[in-house]
N, C-alpha and C positions, 0 to 999 in steps of 0.2 A: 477367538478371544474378542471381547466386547473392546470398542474403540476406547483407547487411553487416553485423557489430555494430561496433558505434562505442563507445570510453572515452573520457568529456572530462574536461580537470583543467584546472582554471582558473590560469594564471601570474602575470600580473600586472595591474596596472590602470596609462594612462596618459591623458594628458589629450588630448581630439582641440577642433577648430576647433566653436567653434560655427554651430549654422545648418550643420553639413552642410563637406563639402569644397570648398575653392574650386578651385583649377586646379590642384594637384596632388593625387594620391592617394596613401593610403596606402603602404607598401611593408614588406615583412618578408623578411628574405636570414637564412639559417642557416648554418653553415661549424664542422662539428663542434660544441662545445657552446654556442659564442657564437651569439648572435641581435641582428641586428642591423636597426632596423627605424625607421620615422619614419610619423608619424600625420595628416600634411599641413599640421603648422605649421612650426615654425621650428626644431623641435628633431631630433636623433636621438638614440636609444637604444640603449646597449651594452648586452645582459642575460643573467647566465653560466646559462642552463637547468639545469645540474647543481648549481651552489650555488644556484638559484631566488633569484637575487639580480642588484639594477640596478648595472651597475661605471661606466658611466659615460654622462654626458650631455652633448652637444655643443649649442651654439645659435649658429644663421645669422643672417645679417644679414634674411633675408628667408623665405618659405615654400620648401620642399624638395618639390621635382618628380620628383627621380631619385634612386634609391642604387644602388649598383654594385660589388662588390667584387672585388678582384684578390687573393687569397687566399693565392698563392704570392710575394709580394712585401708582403701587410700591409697594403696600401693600399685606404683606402676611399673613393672618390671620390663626388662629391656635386654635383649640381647644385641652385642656386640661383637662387628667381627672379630674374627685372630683375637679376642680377647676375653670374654663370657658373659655372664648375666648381671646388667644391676639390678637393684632395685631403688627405686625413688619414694618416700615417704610423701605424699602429696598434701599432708597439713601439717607438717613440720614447718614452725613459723620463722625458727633459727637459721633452717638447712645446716645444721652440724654436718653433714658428709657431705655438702658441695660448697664449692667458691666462687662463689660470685663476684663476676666483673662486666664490665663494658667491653666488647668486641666494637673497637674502636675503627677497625678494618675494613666491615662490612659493614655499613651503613642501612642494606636493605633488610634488617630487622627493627621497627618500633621501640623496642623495649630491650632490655639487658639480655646479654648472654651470659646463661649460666654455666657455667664449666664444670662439668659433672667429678667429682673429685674419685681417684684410684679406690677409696675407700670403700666408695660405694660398690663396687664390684663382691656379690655375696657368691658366686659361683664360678673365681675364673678356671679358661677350660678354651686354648685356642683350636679346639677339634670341634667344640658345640656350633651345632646346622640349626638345631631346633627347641624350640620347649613349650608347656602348657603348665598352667598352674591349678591344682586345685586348693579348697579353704588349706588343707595339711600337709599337701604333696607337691612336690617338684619333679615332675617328669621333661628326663632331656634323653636328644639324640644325638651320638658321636659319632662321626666319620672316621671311620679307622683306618689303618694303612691298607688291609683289605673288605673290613665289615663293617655293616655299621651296628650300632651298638646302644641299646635300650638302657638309659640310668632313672632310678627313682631313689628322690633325696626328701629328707626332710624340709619340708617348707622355711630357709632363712627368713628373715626378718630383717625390716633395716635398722643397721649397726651391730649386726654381731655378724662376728669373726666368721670366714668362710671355714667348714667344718670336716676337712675330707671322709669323715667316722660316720658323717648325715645319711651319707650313701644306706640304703635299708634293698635295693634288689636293683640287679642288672642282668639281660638278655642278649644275646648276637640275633641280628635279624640277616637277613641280606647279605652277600659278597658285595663288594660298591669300587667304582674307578679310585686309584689314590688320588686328592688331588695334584697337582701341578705347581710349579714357582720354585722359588730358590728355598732353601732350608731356611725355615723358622720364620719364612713369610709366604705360606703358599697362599696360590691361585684363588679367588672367591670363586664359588661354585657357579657356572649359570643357572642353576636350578635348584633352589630348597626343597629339601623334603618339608610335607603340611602333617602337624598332629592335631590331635582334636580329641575331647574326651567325651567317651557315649555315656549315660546316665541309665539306669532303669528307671520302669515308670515307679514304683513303691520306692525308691533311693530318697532321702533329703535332699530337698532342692539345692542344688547349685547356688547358693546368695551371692550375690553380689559381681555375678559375671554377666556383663552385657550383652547383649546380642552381636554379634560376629566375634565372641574372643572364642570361637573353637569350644564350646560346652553345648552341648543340647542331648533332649531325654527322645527316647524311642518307648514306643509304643509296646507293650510285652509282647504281643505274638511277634513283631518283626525282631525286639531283642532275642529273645530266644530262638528263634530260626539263624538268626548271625553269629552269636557267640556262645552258644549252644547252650546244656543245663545248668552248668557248674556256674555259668557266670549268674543266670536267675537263682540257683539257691543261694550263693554268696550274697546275691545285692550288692555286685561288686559294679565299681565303674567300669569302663571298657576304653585302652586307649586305641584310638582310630594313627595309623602312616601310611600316608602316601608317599612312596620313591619317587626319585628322579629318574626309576628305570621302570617304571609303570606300576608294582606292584601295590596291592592296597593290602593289607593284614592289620591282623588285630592282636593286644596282650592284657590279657585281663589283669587287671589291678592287684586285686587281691592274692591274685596264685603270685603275681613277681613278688609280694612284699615279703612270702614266703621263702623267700631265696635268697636272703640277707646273708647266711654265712657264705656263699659262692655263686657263681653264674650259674644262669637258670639254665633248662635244659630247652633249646629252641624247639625242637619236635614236640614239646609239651606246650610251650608256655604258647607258642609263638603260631597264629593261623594266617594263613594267606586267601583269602576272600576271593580277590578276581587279580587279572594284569591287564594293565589300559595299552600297554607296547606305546607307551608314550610319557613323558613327566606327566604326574600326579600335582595338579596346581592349586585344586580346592575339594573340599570336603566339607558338605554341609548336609543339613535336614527339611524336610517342609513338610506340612498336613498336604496330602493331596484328599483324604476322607474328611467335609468340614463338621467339626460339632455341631447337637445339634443349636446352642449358643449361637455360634457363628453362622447357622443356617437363619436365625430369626434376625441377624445383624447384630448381636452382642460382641463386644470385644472379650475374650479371657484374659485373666490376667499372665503374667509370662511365665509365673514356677506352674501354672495349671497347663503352658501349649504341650504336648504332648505328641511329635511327629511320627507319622506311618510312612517315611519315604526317603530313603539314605542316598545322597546324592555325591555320586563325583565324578569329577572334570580333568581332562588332559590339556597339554597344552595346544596340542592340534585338532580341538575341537569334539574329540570320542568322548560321548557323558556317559554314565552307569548309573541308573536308576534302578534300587533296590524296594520290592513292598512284599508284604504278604498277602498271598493271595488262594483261595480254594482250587483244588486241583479237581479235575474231574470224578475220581473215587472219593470226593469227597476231606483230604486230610489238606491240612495247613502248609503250605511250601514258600518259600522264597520264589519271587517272580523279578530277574531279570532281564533287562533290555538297555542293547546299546541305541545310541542316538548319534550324531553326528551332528555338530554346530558349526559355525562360521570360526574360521579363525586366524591368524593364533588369540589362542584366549590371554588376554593382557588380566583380569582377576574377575571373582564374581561373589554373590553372594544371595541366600534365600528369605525368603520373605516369608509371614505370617498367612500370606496368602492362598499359598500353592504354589506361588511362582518363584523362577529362577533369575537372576539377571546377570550375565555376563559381557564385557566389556572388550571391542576386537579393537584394533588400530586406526576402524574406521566409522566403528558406531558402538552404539550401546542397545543390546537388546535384550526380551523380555518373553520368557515363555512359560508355559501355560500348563500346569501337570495336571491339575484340578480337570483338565478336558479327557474325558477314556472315552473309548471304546464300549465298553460293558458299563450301562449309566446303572448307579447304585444306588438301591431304594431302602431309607435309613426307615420308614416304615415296620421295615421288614428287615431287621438286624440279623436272622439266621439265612438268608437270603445269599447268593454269590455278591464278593467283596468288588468292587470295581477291578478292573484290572487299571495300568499303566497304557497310556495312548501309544499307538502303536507308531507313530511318528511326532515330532516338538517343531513345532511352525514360529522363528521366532519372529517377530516385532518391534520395530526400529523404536525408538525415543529418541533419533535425530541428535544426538550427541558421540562425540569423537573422541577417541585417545583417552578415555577412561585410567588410570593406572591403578584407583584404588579405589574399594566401593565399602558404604555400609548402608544400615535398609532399618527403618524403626517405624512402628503404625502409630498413629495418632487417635486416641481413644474418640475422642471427639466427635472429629471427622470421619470417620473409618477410610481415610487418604492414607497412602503409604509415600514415606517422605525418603527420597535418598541423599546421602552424602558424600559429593565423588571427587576425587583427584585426579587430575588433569595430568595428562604426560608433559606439559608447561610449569603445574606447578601450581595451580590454579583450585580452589577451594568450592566448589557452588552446591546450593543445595537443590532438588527437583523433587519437588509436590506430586503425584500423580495420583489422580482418581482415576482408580480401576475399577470401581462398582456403578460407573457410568455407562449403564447399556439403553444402548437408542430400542425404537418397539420394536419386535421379531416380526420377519415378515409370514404371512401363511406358507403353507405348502405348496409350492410350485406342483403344479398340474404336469404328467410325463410328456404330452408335447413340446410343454414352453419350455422344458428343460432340455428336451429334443434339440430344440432350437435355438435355447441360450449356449450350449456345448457346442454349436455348430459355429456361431458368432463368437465364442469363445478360440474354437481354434482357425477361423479366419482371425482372428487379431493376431492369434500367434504366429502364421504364419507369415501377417504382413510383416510384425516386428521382427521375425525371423530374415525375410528378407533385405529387409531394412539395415537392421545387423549386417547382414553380409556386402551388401551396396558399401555401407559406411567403413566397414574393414578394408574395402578394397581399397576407398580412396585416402582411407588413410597410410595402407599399406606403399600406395602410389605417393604419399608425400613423403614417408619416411626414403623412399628410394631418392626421392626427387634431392632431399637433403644431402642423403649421403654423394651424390653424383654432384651436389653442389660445395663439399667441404673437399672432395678429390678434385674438383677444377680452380678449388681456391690454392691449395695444395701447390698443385702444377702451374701457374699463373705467376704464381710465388717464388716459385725454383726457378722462370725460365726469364722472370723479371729481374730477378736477384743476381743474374750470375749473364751478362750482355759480354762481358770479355773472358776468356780463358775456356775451358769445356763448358760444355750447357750441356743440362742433366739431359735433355729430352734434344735430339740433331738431325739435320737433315742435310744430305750428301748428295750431290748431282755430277754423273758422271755421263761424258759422250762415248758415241761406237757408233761404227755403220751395219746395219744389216738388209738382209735380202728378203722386202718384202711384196706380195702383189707383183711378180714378174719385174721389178724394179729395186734399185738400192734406196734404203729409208737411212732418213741421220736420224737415231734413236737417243732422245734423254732419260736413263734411269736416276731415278730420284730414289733413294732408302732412309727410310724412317724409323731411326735407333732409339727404342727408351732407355737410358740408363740409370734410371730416379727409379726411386722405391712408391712410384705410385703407378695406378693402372688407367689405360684411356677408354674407358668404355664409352657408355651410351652417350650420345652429345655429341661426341669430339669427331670434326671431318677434317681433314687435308686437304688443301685449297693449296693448286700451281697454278699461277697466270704466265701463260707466256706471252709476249709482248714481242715483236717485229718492231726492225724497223722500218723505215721509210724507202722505196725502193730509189734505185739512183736516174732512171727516167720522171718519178715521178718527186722533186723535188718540196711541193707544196704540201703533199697527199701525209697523211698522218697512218703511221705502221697497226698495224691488226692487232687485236688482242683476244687470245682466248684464257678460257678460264677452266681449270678441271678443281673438278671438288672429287674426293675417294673418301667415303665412311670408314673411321679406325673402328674395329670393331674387335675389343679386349685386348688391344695392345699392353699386355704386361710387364712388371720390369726385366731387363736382360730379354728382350726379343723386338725383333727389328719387321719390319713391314715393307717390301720393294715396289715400285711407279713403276712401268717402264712407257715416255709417252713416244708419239714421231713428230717429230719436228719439220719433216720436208726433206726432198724436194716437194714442191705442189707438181697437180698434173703438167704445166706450161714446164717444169723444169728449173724453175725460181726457186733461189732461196733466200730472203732478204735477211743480212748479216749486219751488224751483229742481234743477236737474239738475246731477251734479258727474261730469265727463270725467277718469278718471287714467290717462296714456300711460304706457307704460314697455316699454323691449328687456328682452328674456329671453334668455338664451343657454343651449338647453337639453346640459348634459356627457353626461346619457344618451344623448343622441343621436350625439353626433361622438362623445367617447372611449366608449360604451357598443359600440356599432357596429365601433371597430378593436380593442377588447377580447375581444370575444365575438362572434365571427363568427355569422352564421346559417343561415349553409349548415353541415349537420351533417356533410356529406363532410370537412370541416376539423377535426372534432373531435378526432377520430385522432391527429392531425399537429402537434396545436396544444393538446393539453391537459397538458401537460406546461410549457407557458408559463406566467410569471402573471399570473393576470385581477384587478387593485387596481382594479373598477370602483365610480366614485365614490358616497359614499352622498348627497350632495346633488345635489340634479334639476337644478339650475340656476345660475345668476346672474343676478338682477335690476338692469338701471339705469333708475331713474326720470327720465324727458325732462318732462313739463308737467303741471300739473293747472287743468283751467281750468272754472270755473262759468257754468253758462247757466241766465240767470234769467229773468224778466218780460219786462224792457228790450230783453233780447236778440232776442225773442220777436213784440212788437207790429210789426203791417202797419199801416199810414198810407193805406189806399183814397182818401180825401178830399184825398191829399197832388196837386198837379195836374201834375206829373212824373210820375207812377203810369200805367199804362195805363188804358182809359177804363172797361171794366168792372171792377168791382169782381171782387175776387178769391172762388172759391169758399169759402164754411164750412168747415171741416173737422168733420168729425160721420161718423158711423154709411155704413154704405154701405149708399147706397137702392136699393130693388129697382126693376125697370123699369118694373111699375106704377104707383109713388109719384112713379119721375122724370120721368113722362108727366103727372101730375095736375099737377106743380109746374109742366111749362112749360104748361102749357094755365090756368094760374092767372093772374085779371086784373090788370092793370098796376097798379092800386090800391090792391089787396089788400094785407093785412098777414099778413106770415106768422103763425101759432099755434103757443102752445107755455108751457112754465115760463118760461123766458127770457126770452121778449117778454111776457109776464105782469109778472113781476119787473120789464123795464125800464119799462113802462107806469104801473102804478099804484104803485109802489115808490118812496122818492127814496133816491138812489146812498148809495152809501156812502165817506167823506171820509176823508183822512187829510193832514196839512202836516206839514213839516218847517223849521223856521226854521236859516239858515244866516247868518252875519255874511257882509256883502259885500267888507269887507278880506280875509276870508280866501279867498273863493271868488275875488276876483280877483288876487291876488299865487299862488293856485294854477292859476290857466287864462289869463291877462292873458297874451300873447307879443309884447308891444310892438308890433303890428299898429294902424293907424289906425283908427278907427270902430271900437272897439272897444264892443259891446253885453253886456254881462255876462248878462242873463236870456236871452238867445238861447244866447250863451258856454256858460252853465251845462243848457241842455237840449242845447245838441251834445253836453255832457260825460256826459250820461247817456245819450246814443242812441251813443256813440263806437263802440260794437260792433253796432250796429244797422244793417242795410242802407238806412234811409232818412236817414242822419246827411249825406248830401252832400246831400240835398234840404233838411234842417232849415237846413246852413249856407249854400246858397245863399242862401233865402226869408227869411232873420232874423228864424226863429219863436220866440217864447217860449211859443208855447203849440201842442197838437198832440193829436187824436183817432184813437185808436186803437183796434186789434182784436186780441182777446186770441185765443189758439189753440182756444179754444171756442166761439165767436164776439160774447160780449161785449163791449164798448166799454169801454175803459180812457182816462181821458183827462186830460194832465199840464199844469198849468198854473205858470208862474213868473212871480213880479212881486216887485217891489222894496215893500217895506213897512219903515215907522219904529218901535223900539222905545222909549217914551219913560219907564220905567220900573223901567229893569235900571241904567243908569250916573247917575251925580251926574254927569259932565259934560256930558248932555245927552243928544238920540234919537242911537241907532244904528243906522245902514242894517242890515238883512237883507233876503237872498234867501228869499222862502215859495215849498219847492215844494208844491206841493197835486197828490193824487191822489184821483181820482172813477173809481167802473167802480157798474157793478149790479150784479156780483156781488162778495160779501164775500169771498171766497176768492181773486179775483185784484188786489181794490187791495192787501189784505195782502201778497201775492207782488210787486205793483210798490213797498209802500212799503217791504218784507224790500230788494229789491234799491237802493231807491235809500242805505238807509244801511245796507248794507253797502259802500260807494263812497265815502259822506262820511268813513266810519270810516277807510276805506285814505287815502283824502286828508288827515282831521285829521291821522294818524299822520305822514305824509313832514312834513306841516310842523312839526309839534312838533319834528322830531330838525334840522329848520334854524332853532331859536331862537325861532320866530314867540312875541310874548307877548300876552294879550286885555288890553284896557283895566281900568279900574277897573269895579268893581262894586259893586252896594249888597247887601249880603251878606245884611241882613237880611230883601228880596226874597225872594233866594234859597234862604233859610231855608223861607219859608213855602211859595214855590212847591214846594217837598220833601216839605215833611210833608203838602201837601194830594196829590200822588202817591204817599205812602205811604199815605193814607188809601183813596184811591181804587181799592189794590190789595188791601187787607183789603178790602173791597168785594167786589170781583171775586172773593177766596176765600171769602166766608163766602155768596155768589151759587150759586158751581158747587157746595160741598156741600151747597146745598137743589135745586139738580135733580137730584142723586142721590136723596132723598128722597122729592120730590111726585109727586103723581099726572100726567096729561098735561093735565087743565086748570090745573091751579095752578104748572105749571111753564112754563105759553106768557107769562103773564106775567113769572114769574120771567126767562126766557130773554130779552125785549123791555128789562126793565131792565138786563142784562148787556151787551146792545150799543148800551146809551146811555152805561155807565160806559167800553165800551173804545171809545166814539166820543170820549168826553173824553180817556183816554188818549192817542189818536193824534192829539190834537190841542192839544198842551201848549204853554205859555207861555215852556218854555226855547229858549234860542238856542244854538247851536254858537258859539263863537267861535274 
């Protein structure tokens, strides 16, 4: 097709349905300078092109399915939904059948709204889908409860009475779906059936019907190939239907009007042509053979165009171009061929051209039938007929959302001028010189074609590749999105909800096991989703555990490691388990207490870093012209738990008689197989050697108590259980994280010897003692926990953990009111300043061991852990 230029001028703006068209579609008719046209609501529009101005607005009772003008007579007929046909007398200066007022409501009309009066209604009929008019005839189509149904009426006039006796022949076409809705307002259809009336070529012209109201004449060999002989010796019209369930058929005029006393007979009247297996949207005609007139560039006038080419369109783009054409033996046939267009087809319309134009949701395009296959030499009239091109190449006009098209040539110019309606609403007109063909180039030589084909499909292949580069990375951001609206998701849940259950948790529980020829303290850590979202890519779990400081090394600051574990599809209802070792180390250290911080990390370099910045460099090319906003923070942190594993958590109970029967191994040093050979060959009486059994032999332990009021320890652990034992009550409460806590509360121990991670004995005793000293109203119960080990570094670690426990517990009671008894304050007093004496002590102690020499400082040191033996074992009570 020779290059198109295209002039668009924008006309007017009008209002269309929101949400799109319902069951009627748009419609645009031209007839000299008036434009008259409706947007699929309730209104039509009169609009004079040359004064670029709206003269007048009609409004229906209902949405408008059809317009249809009778041009030589003024009348513009109208169908309306669930309601039937007017007709409008268009030089009625009075308007006797309407009433006129101002639509004071809507504003976005210039000029008055007319309100089309019940009168005017010359056909009502809430079943009528369809109609066409000729100068004498009223042909409609009715949707029946199962068929639909061919009527031909006498042509009404406006102002007389609708005539139900006008009826002169009806036919059943088709079986058709009922509509739909409640009773006596059904469903609008999504799809109209299209009628259109064929002409013969010797028929009186069609007067006064425009170009696009559905009339046009065929050519005699292609009528008679279509509608066989009866319809040529008649010189009968021929009405064209296209269904909404694909079919195209025809009923000849003349044979229905013969069936006025009853229903015709469909097997006679009624031909079915072809089936599109799709709505039937348009039916039109074009010259694809040009006169020779129109060969020399003359225009015909329009009762002389004369089409050789029956045209229809589905709504999913299948076209059916019908022509006749010389068959090989020689005799006259019908030449069919589907096509396939872009689609869906929003409307279209043909032109004087040759050419088609139809309208998709994303352009307007324009094709080319005039182009065959077999070029036809009008020389040589007995000559083969052109055939039909055996494929339609269509051709952009760079315009969008078309909803309604019309098409009229300008004598003048030989330009073809369209007039389209916008799915907005929107009016414009487009100019288009199509007889602007640039020079032909020669005949390409078979090398350079050789080698144009070959540059031809190198460019396909790069755009091909290209394509697929560009799918990826786009396919990579759309992931990248979705991975980033499920961490906004989870961020949200775990932000939102800091007290009570949290959707997404994390649990840390201790055990000893036996690993590497040694006992390991193992921390499992389990990671519960219970949110309706999923952790995929991004998301790690990060445990720092953090030591602390050991007790030689007072200054020295405690080690920190950090484990990261990839969640990898943690979905909702499934849990994920850590299990890490904590220690002993090789020396047999375990510096206590030890503090576990969980926390999800959602790393952004990683998902949007990844669809930003691809790393295949073959993509660079293709893709660096994009923009890369990669984010400059690495992550997003949510912190799930932080939990402390102390002493408590820590002691084995070997002596406990639930325990297995041997004693568990030491943890220590890994012995070589020499050493583990002497040990088991060493006598059953023996005692083992060493610092440690030094220390616990000639050594006495090292003490620490803690006094607790027993009102308070039992209104905080007391659950209204019978036999309630409080000194037992209160060591469950300290072993509550301790794997031998079912064993303490089966046995109702208040007291229990233990093994520290080094393998000294820690051993916790509780008993009820009276304070008779502290209240004027007499002794106070308290609970003394008392703590004994040999070594001084883990009673300190077991009495660090048991009050950091009291301290969590006074707390919750104080914010529930709890208040302590009376006191003798002046007690109190003194029991104060002798602990503040006691700590000047202890400071002006350690600045003379920085001082002395190493014999004057062993006693100095001997006094220091007699002053922090009275320390830890003070006269006050917790209340």
């Amino acid at each position: 097709m020779a290059g198109a230029s295209s002039r668009v001028h924008y006309l007017s703006d009008f209002c269309c349905p929101l949400g799109g068209r319902a069951g009627g579609k748009p419609h645009v008719l031209r007839h000299e300078a008036e434009v008259f046209l409706s947007t699929g609501r309730e209104f039509v529009y009169v609009y004079d092109q040359e004064g670029g101005m709206l003269t007048a607005v009609y409004q229906f009772p209902d949405q408008v399915w059809h317009l249809q003008l009778l041009a030589i007579r003024r009348a513009l007929y109208v169908l309306c939904a669930r309601t039937g046909i007017y007709c409008l007398s268009l030089d009625s200066q009075n308007r006797s059948i309407i009433q006129a007022c101002e639509d004071k409501e809507n504003e976005a009309h210039p000029c008055p709204v007319i309100h089309v009066d019940p009168d005017a209604c010359v056909l009502p009929d809430a079943a009528l889908c369809a109609f066409t008019v000729l100068d004498d005839m009223l042909v409609t189509l009715v949707q029946g409860p199962t068929q639909w149904k061919m009527q031909l009426f006498e042509r009404p006039c406006p102002g007389e009475e609708p005539r139900p006796g006008g009826q002169v022949g009806e036919v059943e076409l088709s079986t058709c779906t009922p509509p739909g809705g409640v009773p006596g307002k059904p469903e609008a259809p999504r799809f109209l059936p299209v009628l259109c009336c064929v002409f013969p070529p010797d028929c009186r012209v069609p007067h006064g019907h425009p170009q696009g109201c559905g009339c046009f004449m065929l050519e005699e060999a292609l009528f008679g190939l279509l509608f066989g002989a009866d319809a040529t010796l008649l010189q009968s019209p021929v009405i064209l239907c296209g269904l909404p369930d694909g079919q195209l058929c025809c009923v000849v005029l003349k044979a229905l009007v013969t069936c006025e006393l009853g229903p015709g007979d469909p097997k006679v009247l009624v031909k079915i042509l072809h089936h599109l297996e799709e709505p039937v949207v348009f039916i039109g005609a074009l010259r694809a053979e040009p006169h020779a007139e129109e060969e020399a560039g003359e225009l015909l006038p329009e009762e002389n165009v004369r089409s050789d080419c029956l045209i229809a369109l589905g709504h999913q783009g299948r076209t059916l171009a019908i022509k006749a054409s010389w068959s090989e033996s020689g005799n006259l046939v019908p030449e069919l061929r589907e096509y396939c267009l872009p689609d869906p087809v929003l409307c279209a319309a043909c032109g004087r051209d040759g050419r088609m134009y139809h309208s998709t949701p994303s352009d307007l395009c324009v094709v080319d039938l005039t182009q065959r296959d077999t070029p036809w030499n009008p020389e040589k009239p007995d000559g083969p007929v052109g055939g039909l091109p055996s494929m339609l190449c269509p051709a952009s006009l760079n315009i969008c959302s078309v909803a309604a098209l019309c098409v009229s040539s300008r004598a003048a110019t030989g330009s073809t001028e369209l007039l389209a309606l916008s799915s907005k609403g929107r009016l414009i007109s487009c100019s288009l010189d199509l007889n602007s063909e640039g020079p032909v180039p020669a005949k390409m030589a078979m090398a350079n074609a050789g080698q144009k084909i070959k540059e031809l499909l190198l460019d396909i292949g790069d755009v091909s590749e290209r394509v697929s580069f560009l799918k990826k990375a786009v396919d990579q951001r759309n992931k990248a999105i979705t991975s980033l609206n499920e961490a906004m998701n989870v961020s949200c849940a775990l932000l939102s909800s800091q007290e009570g259950v949290r959707p997404i948790s994390c649990t840390i529980t201790i055990s000893w096991s036996h690993l590497e020829l040694r006992d390991m303290l193992m921390a499992t850590c389990t990671l519960e989703n219970s949110s309706s979202f999923s952790l995929d890519q991004g998301w790690t779990l990060c445990i720092q555990v953090l030591t602390s400081s050991s007790a030689l090394d007072l200054d020295g600051a405690g080690s920190a490691f950090t484990y990261t574990i990839p969640v990898d599809r943690l979905g909702p209802s499934s849990r994920r388990e850590v299990t890490l070792p904590l220690g002993p180390s090789e020396s047999g250290m375990l510096d206590l207490p030890v503090t576990m911080s969980c926390w999800l990390f959602y790393s952004l370099k990683e998902v949007v870093g990844a669809a930003l910045a691809p790393s295949d460099p073959l993509e660079v090319p293709y893709l660096e012209k994009l923009p890369l906003n990669l984010p400059k923070q690495e992550g997003v942190c949510l912190p799930l738990c932080k939990h402390t594993v102390d002493m408590l958590q820590c002691l084995r109970f070997p002596g406990v008689a639930t325990q297995p029967a041997q004693a568990p191994r030491m943890p220590g040093p890994a012995c070589e197989p020499v050493e583990t050979f002497l040990k088991s060959r060493q006598a059953p009486g023996s005692e083992p050697t060493g610092a440690a059994s030094l220390r616990a032999k000639y050594l006495p332990p090292s003490t620490a108590s803690i006094r607790v009021s027993a009102v308070l320890l039992r209104t905080a652990l007391e659950d209204g259980r019978s036999g309630f034992h409080l000194c037992s009550a209160t060591l469950q409460w300290l072993l509550a994280k301790n794997a031998a806590v079912d064993v303490v509360r089966a046995q109702t121990l208040s007291s229990i010897q233990g093994i520290a991670p080094d393998g000294t004995d820690v051993n916790l005793i509780v008993h009820e003692v009276a304070v008779t000293d502290l209240s004027p109203a007499g002794p106070i119960q308290v609970v003394e926990i008392q703590v004994e080990s040999s070594s001084l570094a883990n009673m300190c670690r077991a009495h660090h953990a048991i009050i950091r426990r009291i301290q969590t517990m006074v707390t919750e009671q104080a914010a529930q009111g709890s208040s302590p008894p009376d006191l003798r304050m002046q007690y109190l007093h003194q029991i104060h300043a002798n602990h503040q004496e006691l700590l000047r002590e202890v400071q002006a102690l350690r600045d003379r061991l920085c001082t002395e020499d190493e014999v004057s400082s062993y006693a100095t040191a001997q006094k220091l852990l007699q002053v922090y033996k009275q320390l830890r074992n003070p006269s006050l009570v917790l209340l």
